[in-house]
N, CA, C and O atoms as CSV, one atom per row, in Angstrom:
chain,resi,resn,atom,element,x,y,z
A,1,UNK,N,N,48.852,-56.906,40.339
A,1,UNK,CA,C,50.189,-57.307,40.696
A,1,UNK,C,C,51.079,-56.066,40.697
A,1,UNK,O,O,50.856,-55.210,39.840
A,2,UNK,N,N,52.122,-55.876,41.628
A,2,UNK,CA,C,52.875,-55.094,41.710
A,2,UNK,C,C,53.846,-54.695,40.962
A,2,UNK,O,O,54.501,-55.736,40.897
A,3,UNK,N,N,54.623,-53.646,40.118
A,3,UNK,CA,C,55.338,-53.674,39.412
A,3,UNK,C,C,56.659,-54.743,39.451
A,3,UNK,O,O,57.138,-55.517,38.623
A,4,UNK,N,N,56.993,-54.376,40.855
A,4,UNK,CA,C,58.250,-54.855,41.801
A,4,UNK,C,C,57.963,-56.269,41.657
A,4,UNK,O,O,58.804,-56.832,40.954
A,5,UNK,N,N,56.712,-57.294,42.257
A,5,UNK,CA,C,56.604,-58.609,41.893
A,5,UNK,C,C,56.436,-59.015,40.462
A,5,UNK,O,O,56.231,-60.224,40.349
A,6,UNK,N,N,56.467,-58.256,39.184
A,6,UNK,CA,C,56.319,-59.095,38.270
A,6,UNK,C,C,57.716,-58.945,37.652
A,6,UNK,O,O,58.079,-59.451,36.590
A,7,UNK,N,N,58.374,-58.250,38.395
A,7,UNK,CA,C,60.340,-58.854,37.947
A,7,UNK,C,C,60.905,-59.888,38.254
A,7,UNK,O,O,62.006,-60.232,37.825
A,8,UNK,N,N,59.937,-60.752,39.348
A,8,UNK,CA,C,60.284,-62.040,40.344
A,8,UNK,C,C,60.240,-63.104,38.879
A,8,UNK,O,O,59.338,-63.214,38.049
A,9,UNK,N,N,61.438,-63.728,38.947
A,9,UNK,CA,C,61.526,-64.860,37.679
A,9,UNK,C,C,60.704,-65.953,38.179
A,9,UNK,O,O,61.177,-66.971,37.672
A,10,UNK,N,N,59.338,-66.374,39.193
A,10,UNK,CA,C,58.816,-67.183,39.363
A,10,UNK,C,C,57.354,-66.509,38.665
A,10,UNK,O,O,56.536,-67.326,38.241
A,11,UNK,N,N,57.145,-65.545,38.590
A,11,UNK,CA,C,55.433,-64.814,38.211
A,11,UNK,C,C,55.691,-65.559,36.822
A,11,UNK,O,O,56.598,-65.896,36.062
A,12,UNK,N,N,53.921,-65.607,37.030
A,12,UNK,CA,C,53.666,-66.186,35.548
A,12,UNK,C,C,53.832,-64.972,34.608
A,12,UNK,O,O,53.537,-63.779,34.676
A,13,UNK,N,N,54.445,-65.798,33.680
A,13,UNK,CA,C,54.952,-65.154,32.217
A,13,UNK,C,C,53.811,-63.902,31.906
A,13,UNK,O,O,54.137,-62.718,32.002
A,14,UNK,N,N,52.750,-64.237,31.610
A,14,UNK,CA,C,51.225,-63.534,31.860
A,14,UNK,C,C,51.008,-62.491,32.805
A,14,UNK,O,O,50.710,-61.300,32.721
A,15,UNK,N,N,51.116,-62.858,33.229
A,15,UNK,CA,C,50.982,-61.783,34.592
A,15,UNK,C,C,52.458,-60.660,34.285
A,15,UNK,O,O,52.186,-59.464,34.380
A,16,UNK,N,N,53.728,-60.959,33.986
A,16,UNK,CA,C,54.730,-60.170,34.103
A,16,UNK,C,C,54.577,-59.215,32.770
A,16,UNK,O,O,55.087,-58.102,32.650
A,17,UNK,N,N,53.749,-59.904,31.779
A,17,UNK,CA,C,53.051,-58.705,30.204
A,17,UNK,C,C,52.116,-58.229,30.416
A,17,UNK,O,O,51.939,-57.198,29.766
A,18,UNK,N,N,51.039,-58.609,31.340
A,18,UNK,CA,C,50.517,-57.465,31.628
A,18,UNK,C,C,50.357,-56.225,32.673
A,18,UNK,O,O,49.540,-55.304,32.654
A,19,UNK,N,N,51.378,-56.496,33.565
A,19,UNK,CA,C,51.821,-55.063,33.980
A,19,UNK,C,C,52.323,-53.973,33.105
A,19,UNK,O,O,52.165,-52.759,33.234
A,20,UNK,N,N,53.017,-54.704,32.103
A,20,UNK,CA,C,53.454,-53.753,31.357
A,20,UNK,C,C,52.610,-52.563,30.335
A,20,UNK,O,O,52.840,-51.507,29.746
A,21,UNK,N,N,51.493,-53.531,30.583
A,21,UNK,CA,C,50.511,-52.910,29.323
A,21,UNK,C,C,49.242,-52.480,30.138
A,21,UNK,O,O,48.319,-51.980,29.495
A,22,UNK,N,N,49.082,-52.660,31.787
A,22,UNK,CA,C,47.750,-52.888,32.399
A,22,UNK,C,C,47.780,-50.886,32.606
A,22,UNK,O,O,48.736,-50.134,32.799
A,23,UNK,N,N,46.657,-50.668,32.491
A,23,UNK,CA,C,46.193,-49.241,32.598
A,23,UNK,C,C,45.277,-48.880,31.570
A,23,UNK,O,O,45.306,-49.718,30.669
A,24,UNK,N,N,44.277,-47.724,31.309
A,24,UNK,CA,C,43.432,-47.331,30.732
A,24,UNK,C,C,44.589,-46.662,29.773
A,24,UNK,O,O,43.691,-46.034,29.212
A,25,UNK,N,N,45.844,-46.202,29.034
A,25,UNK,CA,C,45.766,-45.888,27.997
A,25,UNK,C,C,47.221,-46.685,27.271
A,25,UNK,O,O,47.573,-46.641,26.092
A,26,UNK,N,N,47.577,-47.070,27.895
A,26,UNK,CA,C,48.849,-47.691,27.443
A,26,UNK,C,C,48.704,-48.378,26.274
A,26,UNK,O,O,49.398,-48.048,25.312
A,27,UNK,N,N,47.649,-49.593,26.155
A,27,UNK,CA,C,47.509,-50.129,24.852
A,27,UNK,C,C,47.195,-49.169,23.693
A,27,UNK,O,O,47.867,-49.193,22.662
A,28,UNK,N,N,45.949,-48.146,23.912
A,28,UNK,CA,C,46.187,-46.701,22.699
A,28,UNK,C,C,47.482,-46.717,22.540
A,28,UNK,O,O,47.944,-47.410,21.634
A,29,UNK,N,N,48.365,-45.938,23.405
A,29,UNK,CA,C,49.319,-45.708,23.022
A,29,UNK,C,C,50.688,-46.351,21.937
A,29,UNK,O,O,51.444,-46.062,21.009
A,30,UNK,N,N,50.378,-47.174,22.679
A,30,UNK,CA,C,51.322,-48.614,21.721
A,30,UNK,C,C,50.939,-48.890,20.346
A,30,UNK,O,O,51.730,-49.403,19.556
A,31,UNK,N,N,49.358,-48.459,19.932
A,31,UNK,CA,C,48.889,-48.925,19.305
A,31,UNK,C,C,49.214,-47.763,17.952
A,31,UNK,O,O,49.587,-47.988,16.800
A,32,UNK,N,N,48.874,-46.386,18.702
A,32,UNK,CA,C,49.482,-44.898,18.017
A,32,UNK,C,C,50.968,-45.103,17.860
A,32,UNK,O,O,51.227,-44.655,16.743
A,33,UNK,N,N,52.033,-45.539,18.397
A,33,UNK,CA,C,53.637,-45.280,18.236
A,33,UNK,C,C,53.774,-46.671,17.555
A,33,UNK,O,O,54.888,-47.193,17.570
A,34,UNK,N,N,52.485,-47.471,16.813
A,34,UNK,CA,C,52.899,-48.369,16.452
A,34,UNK,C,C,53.172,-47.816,14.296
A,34,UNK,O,O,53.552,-48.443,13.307
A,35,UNK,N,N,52.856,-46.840,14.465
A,35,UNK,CA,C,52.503,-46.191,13.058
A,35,UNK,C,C,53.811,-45.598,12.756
A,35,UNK,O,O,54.291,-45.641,11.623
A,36,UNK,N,N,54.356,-45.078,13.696
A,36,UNK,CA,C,55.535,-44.293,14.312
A,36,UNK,C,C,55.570,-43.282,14.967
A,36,UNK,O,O,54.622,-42.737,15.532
A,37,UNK,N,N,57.226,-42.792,14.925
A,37,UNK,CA,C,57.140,-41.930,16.082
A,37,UNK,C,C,56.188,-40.901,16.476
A,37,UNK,O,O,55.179,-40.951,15.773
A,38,UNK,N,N,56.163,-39.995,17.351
A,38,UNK,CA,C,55.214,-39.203,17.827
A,38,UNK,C,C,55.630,-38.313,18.869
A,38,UNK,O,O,56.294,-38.784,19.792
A,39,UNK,N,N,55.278,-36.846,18.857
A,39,UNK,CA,C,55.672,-36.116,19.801
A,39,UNK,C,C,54.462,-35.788,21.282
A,39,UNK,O,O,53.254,-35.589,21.160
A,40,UNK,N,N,55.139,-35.815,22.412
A,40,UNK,CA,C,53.860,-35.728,22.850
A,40,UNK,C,C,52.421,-35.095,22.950
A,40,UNK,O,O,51.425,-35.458,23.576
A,41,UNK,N,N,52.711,-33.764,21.916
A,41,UNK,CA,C,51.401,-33.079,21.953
A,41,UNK,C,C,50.735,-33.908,20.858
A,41,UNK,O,O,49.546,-34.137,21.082
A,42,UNK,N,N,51.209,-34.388,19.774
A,42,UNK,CA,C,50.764,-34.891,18.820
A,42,UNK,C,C,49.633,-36.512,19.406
A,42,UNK,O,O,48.594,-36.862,18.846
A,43,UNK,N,N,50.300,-37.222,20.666
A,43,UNK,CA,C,49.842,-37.843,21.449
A,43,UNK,C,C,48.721,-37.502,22.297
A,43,UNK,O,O,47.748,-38.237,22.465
A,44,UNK,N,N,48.846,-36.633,22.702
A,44,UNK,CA,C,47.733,-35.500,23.459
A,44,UNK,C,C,46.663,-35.161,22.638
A,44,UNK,O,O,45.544,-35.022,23.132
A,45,UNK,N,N,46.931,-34.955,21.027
A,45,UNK,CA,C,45.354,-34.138,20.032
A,45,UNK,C,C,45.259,-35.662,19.757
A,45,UNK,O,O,44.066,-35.776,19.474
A,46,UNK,N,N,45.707,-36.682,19.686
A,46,UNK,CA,C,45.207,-37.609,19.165
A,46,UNK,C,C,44.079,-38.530,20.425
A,46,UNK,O,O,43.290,-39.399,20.053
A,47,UNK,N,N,44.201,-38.199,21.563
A,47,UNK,CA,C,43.695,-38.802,22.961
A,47,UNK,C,C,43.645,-37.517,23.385
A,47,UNK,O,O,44.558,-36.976,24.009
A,48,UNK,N,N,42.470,-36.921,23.032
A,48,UNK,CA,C,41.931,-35.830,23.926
A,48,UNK,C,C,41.660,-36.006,25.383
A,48,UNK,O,O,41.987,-35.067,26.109
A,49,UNK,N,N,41.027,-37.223,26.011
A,49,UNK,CA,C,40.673,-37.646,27.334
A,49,UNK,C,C,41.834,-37.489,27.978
A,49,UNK,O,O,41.879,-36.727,28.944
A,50,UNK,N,N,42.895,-38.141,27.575
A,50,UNK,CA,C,44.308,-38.076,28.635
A,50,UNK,C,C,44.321,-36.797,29.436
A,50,UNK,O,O,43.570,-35.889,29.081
A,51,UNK,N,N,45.357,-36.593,30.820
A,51,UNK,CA,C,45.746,-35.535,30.939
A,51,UNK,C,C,47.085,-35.602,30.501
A,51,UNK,O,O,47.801,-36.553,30.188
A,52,UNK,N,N,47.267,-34.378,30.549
A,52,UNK,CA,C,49.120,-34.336,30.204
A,52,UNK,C,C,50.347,-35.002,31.408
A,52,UNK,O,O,51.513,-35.243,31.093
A,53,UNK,N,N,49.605,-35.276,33.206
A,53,UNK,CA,C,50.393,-35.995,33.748
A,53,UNK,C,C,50.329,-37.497,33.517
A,53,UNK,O,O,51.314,-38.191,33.772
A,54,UNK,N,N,48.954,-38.139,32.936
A,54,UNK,CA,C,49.145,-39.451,32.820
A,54,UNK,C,C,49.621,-39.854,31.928
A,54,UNK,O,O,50.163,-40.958,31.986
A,55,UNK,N,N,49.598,-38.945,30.485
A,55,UNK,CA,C,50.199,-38.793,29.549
A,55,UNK,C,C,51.709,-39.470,29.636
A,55,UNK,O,O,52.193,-40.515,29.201
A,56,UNK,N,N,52.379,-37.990,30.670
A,56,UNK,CA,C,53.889,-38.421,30.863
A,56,UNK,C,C,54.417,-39.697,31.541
A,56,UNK,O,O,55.321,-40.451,31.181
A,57,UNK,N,N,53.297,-39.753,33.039
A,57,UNK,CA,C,53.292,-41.108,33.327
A,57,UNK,C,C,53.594,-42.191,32.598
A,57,UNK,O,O,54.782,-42.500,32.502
A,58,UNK,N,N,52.604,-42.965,31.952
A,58,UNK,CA,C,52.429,-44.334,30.932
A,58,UNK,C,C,53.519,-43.741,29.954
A,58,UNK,O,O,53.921,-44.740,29.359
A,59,UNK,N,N,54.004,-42.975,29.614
A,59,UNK,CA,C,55.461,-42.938,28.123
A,59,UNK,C,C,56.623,-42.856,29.459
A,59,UNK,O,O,57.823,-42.956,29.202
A,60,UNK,N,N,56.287,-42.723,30.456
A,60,UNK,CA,C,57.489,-42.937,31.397
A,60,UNK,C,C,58.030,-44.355,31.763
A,60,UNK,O,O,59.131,-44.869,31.570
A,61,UNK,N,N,56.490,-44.979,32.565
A,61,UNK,CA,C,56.850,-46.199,32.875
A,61,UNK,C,C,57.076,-47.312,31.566
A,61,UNK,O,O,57.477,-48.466,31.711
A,62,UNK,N,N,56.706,-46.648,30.230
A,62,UNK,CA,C,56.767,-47.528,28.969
A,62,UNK,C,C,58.150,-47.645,28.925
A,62,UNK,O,O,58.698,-48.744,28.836
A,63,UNK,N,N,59.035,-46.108,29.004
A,63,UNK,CA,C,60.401,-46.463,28.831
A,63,UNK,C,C,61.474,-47.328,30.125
A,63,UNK,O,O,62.467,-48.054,30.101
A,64,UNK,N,N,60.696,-46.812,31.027
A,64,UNK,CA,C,61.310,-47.921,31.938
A,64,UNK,C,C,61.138,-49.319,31.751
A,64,UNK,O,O,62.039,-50.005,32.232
A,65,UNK,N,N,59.908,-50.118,30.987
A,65,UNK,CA,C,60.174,-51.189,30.830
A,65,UNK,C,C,60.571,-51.368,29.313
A,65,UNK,O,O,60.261,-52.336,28.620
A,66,UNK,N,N,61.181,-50.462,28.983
A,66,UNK,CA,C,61.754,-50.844,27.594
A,66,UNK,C,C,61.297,-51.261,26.469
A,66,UNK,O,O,61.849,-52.104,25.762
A,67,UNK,N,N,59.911,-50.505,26.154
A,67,UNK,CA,C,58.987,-50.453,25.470
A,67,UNK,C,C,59.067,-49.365,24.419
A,67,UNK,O,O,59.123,-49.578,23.208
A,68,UNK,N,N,59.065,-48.281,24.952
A,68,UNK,CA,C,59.432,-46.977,24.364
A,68,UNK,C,C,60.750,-46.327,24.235
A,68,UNK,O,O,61.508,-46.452,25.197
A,69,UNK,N,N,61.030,-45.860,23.524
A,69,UNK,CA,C,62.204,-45.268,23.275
A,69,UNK,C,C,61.556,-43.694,22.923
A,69,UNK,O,O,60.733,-43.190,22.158
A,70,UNK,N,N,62.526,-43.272,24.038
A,70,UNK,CA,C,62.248,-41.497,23.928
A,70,UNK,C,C,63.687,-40.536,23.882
A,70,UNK,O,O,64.616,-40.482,24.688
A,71,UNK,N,N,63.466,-39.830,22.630
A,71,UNK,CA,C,64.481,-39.281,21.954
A,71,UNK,C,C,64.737,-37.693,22.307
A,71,UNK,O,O,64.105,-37.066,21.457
A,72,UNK,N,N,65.305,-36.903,23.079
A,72,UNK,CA,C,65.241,-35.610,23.193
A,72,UNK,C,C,66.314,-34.737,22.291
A,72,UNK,O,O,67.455,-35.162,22.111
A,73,UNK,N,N,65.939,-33.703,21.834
A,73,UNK,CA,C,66.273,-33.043,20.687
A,73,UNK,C,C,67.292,-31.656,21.378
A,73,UNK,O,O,67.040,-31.605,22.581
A,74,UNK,N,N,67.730,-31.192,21.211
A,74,UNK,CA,C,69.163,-30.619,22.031
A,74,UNK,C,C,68.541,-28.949,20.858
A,74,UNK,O,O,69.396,-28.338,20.217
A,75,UNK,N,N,67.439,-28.626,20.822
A,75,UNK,CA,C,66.938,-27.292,19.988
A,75,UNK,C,C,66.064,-26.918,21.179
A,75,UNK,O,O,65.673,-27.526,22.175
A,76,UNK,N,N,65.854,-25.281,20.539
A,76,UNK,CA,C,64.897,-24.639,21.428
A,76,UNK,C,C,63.667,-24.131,20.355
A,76,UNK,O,O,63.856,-23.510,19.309
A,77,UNK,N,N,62.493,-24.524,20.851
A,77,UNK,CA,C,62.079,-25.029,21.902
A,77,UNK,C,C,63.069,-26.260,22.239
A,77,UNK,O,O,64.014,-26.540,21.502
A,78,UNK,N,N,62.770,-26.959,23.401
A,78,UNK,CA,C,62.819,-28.484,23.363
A,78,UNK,C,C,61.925,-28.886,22.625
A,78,UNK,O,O,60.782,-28.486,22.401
A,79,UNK,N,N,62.916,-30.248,22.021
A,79,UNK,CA,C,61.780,-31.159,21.466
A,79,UNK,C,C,62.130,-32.806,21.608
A,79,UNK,O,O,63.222,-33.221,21.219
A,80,UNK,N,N,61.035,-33.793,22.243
A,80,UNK,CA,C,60.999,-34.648,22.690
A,80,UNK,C,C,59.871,-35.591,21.383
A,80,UNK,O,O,58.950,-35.138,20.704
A,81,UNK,N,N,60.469,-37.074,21.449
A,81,UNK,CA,C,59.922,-37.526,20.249
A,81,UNK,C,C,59.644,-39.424,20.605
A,81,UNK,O,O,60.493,-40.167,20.112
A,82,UNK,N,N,58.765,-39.931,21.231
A,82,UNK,CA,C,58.690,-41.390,21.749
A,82,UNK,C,C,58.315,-42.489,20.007
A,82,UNK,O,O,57.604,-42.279,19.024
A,83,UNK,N,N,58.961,-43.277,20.298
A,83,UNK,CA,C,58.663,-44.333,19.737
A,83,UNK,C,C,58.963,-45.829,19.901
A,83,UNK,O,O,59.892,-46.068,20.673
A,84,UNK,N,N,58.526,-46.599,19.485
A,84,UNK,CA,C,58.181,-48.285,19.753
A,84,UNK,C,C,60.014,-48.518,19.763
A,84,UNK,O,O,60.702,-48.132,18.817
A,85,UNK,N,N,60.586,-49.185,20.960
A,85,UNK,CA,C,61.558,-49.942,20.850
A,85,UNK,C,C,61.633,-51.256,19.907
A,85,UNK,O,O,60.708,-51.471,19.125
A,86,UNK,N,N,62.723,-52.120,19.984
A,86,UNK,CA,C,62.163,-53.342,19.236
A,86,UNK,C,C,61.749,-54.283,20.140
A,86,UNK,O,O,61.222,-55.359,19.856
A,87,UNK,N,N,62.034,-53.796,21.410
A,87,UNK,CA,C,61.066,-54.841,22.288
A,87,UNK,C,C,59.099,-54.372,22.544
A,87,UNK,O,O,58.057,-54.977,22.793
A,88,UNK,N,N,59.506,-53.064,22.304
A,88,UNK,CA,C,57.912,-52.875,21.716
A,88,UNK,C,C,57.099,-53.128,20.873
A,88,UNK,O,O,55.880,-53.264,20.984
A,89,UNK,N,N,58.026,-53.228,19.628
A,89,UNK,CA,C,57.520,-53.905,18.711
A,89,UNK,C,C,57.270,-55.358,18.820
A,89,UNK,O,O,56.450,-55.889,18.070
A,90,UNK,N,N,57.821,-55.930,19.568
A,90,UNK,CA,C,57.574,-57.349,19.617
A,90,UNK,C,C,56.360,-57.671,20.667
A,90,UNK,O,O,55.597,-58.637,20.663
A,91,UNK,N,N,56.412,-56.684,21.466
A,91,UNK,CA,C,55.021,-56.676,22.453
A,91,UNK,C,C,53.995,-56.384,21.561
A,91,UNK,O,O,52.963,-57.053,21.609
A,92,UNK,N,N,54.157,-55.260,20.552
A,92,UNK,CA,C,53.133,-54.928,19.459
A,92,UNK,C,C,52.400,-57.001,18.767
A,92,UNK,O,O,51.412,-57.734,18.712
A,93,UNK,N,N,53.870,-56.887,18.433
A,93,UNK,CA,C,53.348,-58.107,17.701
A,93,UNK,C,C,52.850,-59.236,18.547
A,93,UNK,O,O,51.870,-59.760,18.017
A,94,UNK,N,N,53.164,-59.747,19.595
A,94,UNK,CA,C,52.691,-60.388,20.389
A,94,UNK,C,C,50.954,-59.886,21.347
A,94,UNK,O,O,50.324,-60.561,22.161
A,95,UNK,N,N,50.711,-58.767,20.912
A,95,UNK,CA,C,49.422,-58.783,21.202
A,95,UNK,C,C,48.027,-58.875,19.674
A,95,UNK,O,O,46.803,-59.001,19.623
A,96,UNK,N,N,49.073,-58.733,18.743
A,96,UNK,CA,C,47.808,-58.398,17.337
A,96,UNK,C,C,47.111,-59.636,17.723
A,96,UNK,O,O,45.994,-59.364,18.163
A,97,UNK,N,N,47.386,-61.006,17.717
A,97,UNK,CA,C,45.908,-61.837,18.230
A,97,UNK,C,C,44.671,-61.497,19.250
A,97,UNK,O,O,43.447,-61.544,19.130
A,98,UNK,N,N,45.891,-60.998,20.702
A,98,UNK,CA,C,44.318,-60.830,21.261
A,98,UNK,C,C,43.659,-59.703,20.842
A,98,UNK,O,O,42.483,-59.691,21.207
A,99,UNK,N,N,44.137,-58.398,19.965
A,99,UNK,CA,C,43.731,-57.481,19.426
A,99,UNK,C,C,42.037,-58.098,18.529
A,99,UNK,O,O,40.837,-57.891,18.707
A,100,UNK,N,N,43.135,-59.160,17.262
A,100,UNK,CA,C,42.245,-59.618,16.784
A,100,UNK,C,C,41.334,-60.584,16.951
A,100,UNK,O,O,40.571,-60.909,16.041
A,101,UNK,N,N,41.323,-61.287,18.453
A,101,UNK,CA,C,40.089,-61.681,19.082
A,101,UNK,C,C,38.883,-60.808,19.836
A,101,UNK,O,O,37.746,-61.215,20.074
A,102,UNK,N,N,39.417,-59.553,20.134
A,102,UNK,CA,C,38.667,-58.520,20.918
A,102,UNK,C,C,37.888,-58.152,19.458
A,102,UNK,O,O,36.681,-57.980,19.629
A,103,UNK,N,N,38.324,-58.002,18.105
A,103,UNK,CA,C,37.536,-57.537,17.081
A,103,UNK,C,C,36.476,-58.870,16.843
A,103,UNK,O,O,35.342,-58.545,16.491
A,104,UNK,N,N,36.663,-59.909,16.956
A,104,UNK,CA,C,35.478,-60.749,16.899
A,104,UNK,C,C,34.583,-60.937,18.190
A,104,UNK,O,O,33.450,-61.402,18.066
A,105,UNK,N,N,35.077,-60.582,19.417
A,105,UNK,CA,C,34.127,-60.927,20.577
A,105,UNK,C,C,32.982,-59.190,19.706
A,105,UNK,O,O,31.777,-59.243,19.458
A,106,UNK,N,N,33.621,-58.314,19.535
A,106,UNK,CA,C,33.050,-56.735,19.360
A,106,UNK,C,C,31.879,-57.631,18.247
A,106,UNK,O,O,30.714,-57.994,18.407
A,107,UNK,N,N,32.472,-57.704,17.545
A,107,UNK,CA,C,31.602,-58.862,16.396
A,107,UNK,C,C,29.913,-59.633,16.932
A,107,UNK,O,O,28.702,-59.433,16.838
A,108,UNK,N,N,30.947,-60.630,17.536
A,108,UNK,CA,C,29.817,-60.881,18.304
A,108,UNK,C,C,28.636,-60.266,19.087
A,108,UNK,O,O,27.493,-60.704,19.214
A,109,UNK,N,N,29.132,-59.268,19.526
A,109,UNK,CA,C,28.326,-58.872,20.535
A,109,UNK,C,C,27.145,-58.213,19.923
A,109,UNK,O,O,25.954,-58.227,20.235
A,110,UNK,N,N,28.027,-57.432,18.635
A,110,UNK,CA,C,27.220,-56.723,17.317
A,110,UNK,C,C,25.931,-57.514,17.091
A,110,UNK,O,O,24.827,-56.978,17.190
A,111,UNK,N,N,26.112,-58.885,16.764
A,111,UNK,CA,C,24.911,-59.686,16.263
A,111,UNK,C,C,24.715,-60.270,16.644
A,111,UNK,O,O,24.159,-61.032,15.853
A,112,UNK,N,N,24.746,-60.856,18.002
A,112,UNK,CA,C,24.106,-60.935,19.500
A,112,UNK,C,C,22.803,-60.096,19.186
A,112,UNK,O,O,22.837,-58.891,18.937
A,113,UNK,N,N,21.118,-61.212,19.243
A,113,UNK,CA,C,20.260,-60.980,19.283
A,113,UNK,C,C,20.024,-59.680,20.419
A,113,UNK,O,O,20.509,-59.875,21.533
A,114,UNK,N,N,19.320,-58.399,20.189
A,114,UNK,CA,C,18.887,-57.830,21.775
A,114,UNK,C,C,17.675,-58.720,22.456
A,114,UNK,O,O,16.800,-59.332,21.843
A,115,UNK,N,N,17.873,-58.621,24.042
A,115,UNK,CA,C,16.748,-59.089,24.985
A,115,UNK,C,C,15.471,-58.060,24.566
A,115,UNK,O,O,15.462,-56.863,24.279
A,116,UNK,N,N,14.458,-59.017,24.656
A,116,UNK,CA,C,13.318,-57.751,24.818
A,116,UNK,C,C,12.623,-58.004,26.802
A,116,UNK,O,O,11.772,-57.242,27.259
């Protein structure tokens, strides 16, 4: 779904949370700024795989949907500092179930006989 269609007040509710969160690192992320804040290199050694543009990407489009809150520091160097809004936090909290259903399917799968 398109960013642009899941602002339409007819998309399912579902569909309009997970744009917000749909991508390969966004949930890490949420999951790291859920501890607290964080600077982005500190984001970067912690998710070695990232690059530094998708990096900026996903903490970009996070703050556009008002997820993240990103703080810039008026020193030199610059210094830039993201953390969980309280609507992030409430996305935080509104996902710990399926979090903690993905830890029992993992479960499962664990002791899930192997095929021979």
């Amino acid at each position: 779904m398109s960013r642009a269609r899941a602002q339409d007040a007819s998309t399912c509710g579902v569909s309009a949370a997970i744009v917000v969160i749909e991508g390969k690192w966004k949930t890490y992320l949420l999951w790291l700024l859920e501890s607290g804040p964080h600077r982005p290199g500190e984001l970067r050694r912690k998710i070695p795989e990232i690059s530094e543009k998708v990096l900026t990407q996903a903490l970009r489009e996070m703050e556009e949907d008002g997820v993240v809150h990103r703080e810039v520091y008026d020193v030199l160097p610059p210094k830039t500092v993201y953390s969980l809004s309280g609507f992030g936090r409430e996305l935080s909290e509104a996902l710990a179930p399926l979090s903690d259903w993905g830890h029992r399917r993992l479960d499962r799968l664990t002791a899930a006989p192997v095929a021979s």
